[in-house]
SEZA-188700 format. One line per 10 residues: number of its first residue (from 1); their letters; for each residue x, y, z of N, C-alpha, C. Coordinates in steps of 0.02 Angstrom, whole numbers, plus 50000, padded with zeros to 5 digits. Example, Ala and Ser with C-alpha at 12.3 -4.5 7.8 and 13.67 -1.06 7.14 Angstrom:
<pts>
1	AS	50660,49716,50390,50615,49775,50390,50660,49835,50390 ~ 50642,49888,50354,50684,49947,50357,50645,50002,50394
</pts>
This chain:
<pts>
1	XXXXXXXXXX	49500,50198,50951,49564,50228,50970,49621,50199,50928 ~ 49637,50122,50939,49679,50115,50873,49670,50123,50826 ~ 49596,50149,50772,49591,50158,50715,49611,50236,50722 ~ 49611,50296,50751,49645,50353,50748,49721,50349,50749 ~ 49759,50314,50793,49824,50294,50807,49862,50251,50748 ~ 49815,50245,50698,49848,50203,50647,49823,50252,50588 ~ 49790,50282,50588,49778,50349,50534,49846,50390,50562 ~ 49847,50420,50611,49881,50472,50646,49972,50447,50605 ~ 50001,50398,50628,50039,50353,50600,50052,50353,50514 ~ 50021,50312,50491,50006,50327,50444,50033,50388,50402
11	XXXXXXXXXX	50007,50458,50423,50004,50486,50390,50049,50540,50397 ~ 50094,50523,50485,50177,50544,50475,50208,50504,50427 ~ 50222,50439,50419,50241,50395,50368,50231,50430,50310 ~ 50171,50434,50279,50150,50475,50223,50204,50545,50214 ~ 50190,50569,50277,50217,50643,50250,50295,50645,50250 ~ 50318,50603,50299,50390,50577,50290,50427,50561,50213 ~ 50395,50519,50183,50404,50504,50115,50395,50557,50058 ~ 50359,50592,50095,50338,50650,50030,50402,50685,50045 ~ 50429,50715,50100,50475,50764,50126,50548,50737,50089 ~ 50550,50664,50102,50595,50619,50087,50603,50626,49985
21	XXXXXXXXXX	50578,50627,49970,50543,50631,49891,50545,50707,49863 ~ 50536,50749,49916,50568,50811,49902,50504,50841,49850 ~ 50462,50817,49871,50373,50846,49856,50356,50908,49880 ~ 50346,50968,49835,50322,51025,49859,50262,51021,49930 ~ 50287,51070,49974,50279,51090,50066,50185,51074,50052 ~ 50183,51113,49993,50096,51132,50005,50060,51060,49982 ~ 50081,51029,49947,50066,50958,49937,50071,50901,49956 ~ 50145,50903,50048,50157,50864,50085,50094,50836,50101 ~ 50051,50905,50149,50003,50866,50193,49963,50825,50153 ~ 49932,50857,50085,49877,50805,50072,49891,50735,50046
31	XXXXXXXXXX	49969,50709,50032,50009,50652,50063,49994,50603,50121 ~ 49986,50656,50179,49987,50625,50243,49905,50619,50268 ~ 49868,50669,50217,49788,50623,50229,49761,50571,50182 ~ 49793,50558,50124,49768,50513,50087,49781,50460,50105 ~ 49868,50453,50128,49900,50422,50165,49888,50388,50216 ~ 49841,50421,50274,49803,50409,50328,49756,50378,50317 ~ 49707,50419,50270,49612,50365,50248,49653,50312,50210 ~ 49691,50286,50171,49706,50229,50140,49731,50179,50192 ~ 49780,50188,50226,49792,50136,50295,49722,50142,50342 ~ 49713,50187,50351,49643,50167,50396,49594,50147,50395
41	XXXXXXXXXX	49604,50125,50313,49541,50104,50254,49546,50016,50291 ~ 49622,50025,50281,49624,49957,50267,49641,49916,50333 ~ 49645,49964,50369,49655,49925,50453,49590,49916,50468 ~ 49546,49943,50455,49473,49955,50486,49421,49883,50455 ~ 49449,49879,50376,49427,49816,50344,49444,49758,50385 ~ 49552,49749,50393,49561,49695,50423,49554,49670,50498 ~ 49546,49735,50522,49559,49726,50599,49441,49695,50613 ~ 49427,49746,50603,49386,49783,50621,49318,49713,50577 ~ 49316,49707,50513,49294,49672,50468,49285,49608,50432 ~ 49350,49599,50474,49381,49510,50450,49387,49498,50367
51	XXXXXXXXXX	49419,49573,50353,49441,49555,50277,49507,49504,50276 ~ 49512,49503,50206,49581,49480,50218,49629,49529,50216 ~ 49711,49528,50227,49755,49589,50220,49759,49609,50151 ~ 49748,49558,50084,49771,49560,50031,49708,49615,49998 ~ 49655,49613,50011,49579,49621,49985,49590,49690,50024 ~ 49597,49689,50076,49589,49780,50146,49635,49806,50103 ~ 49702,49798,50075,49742,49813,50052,49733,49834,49987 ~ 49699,49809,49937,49683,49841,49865,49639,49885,49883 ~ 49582,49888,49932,49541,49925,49952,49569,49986,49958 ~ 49597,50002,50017,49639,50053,50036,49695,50066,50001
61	XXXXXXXXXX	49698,50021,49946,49765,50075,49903,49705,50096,49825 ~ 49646,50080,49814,49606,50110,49768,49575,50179,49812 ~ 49578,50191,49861,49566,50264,49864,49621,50291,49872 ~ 49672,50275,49880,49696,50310,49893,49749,50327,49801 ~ 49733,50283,49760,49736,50299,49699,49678,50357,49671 ~ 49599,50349,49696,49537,50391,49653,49564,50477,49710 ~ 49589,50485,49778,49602,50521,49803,49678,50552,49752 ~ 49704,50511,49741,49736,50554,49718,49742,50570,49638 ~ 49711,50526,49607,49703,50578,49534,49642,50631,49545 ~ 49611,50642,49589,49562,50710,49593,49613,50758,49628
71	XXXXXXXXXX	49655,50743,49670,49696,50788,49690,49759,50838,49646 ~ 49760,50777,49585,49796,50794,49555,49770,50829,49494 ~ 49733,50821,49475,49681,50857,49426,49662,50922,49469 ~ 49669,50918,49528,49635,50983,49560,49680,51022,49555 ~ 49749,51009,49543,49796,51051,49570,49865,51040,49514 ~ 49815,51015,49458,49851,51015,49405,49921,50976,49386 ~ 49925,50931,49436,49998,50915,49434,50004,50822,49425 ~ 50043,50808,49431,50052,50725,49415,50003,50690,49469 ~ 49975,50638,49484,49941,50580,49515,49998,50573,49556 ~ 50058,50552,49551,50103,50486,49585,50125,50541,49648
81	XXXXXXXXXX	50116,50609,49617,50133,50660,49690,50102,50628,49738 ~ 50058,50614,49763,50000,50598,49783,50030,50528,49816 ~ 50011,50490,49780,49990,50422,49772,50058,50396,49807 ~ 50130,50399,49759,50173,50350,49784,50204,50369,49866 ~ 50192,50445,49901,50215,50452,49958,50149,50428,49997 ~ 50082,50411,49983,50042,50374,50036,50030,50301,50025 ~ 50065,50291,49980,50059,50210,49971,50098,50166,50004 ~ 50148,50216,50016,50229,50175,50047,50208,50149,50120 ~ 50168,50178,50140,50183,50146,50218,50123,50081,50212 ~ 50100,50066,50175,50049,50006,50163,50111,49948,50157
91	XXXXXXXXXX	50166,49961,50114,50209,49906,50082,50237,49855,50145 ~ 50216,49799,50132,50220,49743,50190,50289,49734,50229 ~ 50328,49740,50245,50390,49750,50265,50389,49707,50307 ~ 50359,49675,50348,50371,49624,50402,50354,49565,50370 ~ 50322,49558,50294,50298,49489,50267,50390,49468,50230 ~ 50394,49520,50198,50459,49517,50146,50514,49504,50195 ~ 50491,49531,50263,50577,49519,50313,50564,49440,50336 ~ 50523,49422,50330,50509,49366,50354,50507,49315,50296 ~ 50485,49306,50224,50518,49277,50178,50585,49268,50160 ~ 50621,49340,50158,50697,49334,50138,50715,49294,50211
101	XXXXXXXXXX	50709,49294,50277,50738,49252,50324,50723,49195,50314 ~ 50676,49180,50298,50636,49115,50293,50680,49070,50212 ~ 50681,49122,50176,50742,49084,50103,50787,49066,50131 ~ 50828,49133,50197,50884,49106,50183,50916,49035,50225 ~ 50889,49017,50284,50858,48981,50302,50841,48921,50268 ~ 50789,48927,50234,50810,48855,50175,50882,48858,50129 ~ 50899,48890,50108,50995,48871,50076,51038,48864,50139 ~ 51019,48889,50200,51078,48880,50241,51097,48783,50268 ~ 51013,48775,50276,51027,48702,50303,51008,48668,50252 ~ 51015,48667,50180,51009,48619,50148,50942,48603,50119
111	XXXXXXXXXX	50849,48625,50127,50813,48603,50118,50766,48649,50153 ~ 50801,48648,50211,50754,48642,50297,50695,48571,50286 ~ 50645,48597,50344,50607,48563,50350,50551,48587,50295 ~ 50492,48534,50286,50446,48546,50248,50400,48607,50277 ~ 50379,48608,50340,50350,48644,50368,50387,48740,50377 ~ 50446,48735,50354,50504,48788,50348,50478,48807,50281 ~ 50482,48769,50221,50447,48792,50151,50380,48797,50167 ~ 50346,48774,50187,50272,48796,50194,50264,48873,50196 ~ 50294,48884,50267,50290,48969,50293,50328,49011,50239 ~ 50391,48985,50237,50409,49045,50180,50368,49045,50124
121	XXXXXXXXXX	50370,48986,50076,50329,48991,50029,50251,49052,50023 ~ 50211,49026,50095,50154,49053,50120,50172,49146,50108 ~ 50224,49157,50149,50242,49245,50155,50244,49271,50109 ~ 50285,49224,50063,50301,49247,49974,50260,49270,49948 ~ 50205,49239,49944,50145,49228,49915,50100,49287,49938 ~ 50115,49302,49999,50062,49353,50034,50069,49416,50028 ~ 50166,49431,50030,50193,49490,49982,50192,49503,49933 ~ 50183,49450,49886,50181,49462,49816,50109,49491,49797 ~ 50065,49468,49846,49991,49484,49832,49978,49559,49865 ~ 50013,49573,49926,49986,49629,49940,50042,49684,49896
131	XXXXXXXXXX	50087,49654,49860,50119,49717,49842,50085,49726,49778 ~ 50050,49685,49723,50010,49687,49677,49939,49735,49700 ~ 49922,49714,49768,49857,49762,49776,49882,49822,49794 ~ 49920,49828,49789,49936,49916,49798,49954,49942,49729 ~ 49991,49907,49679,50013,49942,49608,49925,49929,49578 ~ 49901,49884,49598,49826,49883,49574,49774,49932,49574 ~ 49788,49964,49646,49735,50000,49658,49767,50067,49631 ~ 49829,50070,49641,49846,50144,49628,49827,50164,49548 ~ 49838,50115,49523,49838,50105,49429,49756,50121,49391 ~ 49726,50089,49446,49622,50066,49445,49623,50155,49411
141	XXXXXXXXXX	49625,50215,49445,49589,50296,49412,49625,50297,49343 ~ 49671,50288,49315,49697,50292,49277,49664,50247,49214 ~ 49657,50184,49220,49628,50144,49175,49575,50143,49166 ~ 49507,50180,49217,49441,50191,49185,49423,50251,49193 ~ 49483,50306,49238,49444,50375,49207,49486,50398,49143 ~ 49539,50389,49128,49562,50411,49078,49548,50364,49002 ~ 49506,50348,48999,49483,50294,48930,49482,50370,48894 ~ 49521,50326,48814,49514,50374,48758,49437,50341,48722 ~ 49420,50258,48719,49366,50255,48704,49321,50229,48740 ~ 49258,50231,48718,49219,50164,48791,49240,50104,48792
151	XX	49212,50099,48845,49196,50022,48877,49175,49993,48846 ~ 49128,49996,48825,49066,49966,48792,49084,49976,48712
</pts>
């Protein structure tokens, strides 16, 4: 039940952003399902799996990158249609609100405590990582389906 309720979610978020972005009507929804299997990818890893958030998180933003360059090849039009209105609701927003409080916090009193840099430091670190696994995964179809030469 919360793994439907966090797809469901999800993928108003998704379609919100697309609407917001001003993304053609017929291309909203499939926004708000890529949108959906990519958060639900990755709730299902962390909740469900005992991933970590950073790892559930590249996970669920690489399909929802391979979902959308087939979508976009299907339908002829750019990847990021796709991609950047279902990626948005992954972006950590409660790690980053809680770092910038946590900085400001250390300049206000001087230092703070050590255990005050610990946590912020810690959040920093955790945003910086999950916001990398999302430009990661979205980037992943691009860099090995579009090779001009091999791999090998």
């Amino acid at each position: 039940m919360a793994l439907l309720q966090d797809f469901i979610l999800a993928a108003v978020a998704a379609i919100g952003f697309g609407m917001l972005f001003n993304i053609p009507w017929r291309f909203v929804v499939f926004c708000g399902l890529i949108g959906g299997l990519g958060h639900g990818l990755r709730f299902w890893l962390h909740v469900n799996n005992g991933f970590s958030l950073e790892l559930a998180t590249l996970v669920g933003a690489t399909l929802i990158g391979f979902s959308s360059y087939f979508l976009g090849r299907r339908f002829r039009v750019p990847q990021l249609i796709f991609a950047i209105a279902a990626v948005i609701p992954m972006i950590p927003g409660t790690y980053a609100y809680q770092t910038m409080i946590g900085a400001a916090e250390l300049v206000s009193e001087g230092g703070g405590t050590p255990e005050m840099l610990v946590n912020t430091s810690v959040t920093a670190l955790k945003t910086a990582f999950i916001i990398a696994a999302l430009a990661i995964g979205v980037a992943v179809p691009q860099l090995v389906l579009n090779r001009k030469s091999p791999i090998v």
